[in-house]
NUFITI-99821 format. One record per atom (N, C-alpha, C, O): y, z, x. Coordinates in pm, whole numbers, padded with zeros to 5 digits, always signed. Example, Ala and Ser with C-alpha at 12.3 -4.5 7.8 and 13.67 -1.06 7.14 Angstrom:
% NUFITI-99821
-00569+00780+01319 -00450+00780+01230 -00330+00780+01320 -00332+00846+01424 -00225+00708+01285 -00106+00714+01367 +00003+00787+01290 +00114+00804+01341 
This chain:
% NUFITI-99821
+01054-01473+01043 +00941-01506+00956 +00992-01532+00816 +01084-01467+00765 +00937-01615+00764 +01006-01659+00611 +00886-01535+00540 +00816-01452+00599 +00899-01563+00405 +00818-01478+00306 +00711-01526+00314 +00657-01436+00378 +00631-01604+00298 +00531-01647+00334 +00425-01552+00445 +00306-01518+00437 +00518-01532+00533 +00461-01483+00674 +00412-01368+00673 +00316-01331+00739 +00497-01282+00574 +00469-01151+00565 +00383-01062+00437 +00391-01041+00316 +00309-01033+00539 +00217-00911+00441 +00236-00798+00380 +00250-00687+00431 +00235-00825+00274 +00250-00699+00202 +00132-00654+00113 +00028-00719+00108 +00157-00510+00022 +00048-00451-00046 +00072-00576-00168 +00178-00625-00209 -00095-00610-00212 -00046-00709-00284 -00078-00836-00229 -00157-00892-00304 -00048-00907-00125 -00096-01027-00073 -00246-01038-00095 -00343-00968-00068 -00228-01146-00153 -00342-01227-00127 -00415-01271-00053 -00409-01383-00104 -00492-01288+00037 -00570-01321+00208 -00704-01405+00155 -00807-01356+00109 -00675-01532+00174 -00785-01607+00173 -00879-01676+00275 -00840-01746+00369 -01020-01643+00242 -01074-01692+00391 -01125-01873+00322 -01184-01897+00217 -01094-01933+00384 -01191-02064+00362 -01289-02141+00450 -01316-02071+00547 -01332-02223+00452 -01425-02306+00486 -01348-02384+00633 -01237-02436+00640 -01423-02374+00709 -01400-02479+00739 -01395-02612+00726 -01300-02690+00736 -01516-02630+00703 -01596-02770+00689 -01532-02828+00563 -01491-02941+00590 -01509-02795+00439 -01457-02888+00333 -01316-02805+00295 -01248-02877+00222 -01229-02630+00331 -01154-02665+00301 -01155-02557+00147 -01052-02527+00087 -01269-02521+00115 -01303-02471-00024 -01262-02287-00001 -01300-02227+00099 -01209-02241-00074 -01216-02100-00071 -01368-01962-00104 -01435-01920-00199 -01357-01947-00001 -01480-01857+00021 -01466-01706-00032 -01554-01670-00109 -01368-01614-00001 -01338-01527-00090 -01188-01505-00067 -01106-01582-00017 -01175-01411-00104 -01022-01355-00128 -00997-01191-00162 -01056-01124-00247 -00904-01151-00080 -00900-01020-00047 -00756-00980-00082 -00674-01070-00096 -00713-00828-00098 -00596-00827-00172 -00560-00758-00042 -00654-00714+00023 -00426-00741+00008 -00395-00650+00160 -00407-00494+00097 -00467-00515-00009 -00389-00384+00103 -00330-00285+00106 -00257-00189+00276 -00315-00140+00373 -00104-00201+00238 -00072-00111+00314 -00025+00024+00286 +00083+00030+00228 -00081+00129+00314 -00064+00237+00281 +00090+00291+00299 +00150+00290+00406 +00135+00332+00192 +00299+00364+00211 +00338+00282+00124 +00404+00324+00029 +00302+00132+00135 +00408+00056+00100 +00349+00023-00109 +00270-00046-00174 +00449+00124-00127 +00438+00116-00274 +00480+00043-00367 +00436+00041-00481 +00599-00046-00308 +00688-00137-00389 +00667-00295-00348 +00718-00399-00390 +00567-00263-00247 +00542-00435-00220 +00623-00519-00149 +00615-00642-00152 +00695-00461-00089 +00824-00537-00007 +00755-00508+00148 +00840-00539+00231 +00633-00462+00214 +00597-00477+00312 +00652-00383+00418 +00611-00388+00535 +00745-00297+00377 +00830-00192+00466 +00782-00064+00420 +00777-00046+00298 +00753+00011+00485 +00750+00187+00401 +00905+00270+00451 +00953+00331+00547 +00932+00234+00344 +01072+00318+00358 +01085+00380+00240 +01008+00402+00147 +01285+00421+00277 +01296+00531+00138 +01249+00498+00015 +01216+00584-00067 +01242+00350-00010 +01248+00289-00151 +01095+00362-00212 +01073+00408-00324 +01005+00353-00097 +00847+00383-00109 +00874+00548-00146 +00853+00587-00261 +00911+00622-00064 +00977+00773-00123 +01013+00831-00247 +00982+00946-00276 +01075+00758-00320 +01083+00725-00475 +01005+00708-00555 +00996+00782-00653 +00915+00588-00530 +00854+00528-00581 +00718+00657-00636 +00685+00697-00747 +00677+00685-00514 +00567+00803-00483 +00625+00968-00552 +00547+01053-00596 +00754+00981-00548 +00814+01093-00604 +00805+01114-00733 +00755+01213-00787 +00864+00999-00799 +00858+00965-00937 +00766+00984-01019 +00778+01035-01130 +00600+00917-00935 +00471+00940-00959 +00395+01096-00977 +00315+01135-01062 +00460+01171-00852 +00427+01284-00850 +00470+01351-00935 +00397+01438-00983 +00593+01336-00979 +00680+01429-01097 +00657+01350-01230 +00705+01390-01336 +00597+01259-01224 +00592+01188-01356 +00629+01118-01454 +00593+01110-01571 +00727+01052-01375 +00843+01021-01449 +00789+00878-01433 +00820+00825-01540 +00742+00814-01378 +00651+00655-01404 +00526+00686-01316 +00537+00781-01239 +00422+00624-01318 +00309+00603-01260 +00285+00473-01187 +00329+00361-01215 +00222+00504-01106 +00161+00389-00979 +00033+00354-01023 -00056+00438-01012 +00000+00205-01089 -00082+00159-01126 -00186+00016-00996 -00139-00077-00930 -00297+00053-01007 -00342-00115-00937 -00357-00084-00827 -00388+00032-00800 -00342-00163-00744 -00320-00207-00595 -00212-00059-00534 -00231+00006-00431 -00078-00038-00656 +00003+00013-00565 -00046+00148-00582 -00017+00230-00495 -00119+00185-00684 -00186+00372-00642 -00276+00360-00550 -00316+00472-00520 -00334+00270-00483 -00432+00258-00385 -00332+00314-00258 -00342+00415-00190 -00252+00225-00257 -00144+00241-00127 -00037+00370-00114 +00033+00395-00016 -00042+00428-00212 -00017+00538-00277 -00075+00695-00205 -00026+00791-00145 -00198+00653-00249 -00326+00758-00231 -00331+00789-00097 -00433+00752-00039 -00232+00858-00019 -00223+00841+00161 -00342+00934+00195 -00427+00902+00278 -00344+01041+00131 -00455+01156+00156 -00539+01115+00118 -00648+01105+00175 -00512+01085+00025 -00754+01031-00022 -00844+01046+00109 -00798+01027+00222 -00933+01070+00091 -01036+01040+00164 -01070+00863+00107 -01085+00768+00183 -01075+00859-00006 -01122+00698-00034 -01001+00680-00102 -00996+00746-00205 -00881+00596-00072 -00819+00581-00157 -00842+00442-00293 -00779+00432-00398 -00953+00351-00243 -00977+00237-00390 -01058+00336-00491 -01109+00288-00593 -01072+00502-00455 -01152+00549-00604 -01035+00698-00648 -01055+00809-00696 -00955+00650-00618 -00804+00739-00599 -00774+00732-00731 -00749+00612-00749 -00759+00804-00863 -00674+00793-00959 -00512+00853-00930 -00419+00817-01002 -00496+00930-00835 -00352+00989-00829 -00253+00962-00700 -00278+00926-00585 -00168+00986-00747 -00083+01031-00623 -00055+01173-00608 -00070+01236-00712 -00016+01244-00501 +00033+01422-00517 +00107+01425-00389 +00136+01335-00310 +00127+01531-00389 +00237+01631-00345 +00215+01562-00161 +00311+01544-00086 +00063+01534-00119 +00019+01539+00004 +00105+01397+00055 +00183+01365+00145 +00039+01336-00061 +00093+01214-00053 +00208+01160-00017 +00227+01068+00062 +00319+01251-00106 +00466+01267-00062 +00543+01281+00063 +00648+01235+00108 +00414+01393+00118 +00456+01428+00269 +00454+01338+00338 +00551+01307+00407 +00335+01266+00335 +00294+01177+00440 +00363+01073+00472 +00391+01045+00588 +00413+00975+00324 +00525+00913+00337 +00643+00929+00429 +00683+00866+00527 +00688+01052+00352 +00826+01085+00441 +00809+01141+00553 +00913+01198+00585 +00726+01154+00629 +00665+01173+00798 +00673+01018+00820 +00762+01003+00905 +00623+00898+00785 +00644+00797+00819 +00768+00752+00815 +00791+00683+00914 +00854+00762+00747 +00959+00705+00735 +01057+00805+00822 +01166+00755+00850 +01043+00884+00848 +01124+00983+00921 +01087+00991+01100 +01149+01044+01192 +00947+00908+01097 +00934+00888+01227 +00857+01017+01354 +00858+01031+01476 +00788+01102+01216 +00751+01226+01283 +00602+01195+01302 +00565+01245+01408 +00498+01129+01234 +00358+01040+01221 +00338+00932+01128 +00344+00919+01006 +00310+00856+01235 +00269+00733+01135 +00150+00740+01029 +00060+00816+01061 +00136+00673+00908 +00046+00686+00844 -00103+00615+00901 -00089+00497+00933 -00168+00641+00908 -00334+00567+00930 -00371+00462+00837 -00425+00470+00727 -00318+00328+00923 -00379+00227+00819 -00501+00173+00823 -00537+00084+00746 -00578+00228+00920 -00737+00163+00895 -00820+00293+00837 -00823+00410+00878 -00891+00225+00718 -00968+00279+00609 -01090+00220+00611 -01174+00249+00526 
């Protein structure tokens, strides 16, 4: 698959028309985990989410949404935490996958 093909947190998803072709709306993806936008939840995402938790940069936008693994709602999520952390590295370690339908 070229870049194009692949979805990541962040993509853009447009529905259009059939008939003329015109854009009807537009939706942003979120995948949960994937914090850096590269479409993989891996170590890089581990970091990313660590950093946040300890404070050392913050996860803004789209990527604290994808972030927010525990939320109950994560689009009204201001944080990332500790839960969050776990959950990641259970995914990436292959012990539970994260739940991507919200």
């Amino acid at each position: 698959a070229n870049d194009s093909d692949v979805v990541t947190t962040g993509t853009t998803i447009m529905l259009k028309s059939a008939l003329d072709g015109s854009t009807l709306t537009a939706y942003h993806a979120v995948i949960f985990g994937d914090v850096n936008n590269d479409g993989i939840i891996d170590e890089f995402d581990i970091v990313y989410i660590k950093r946040d938790v300890w404070e050392i940069s913050q996860l803004s936008g789209i990527n604290m949404v994808a972030g927010a693994i525990s939320s109950d709602d994560p689009l009204k999520s201001s944080e990332v935490n500790e839960f969050d952390f776990v959950f990641i590295k259970r995914q990436v370690w292959e012990i539970a996958p994260i739940n991507q339908s919200r």
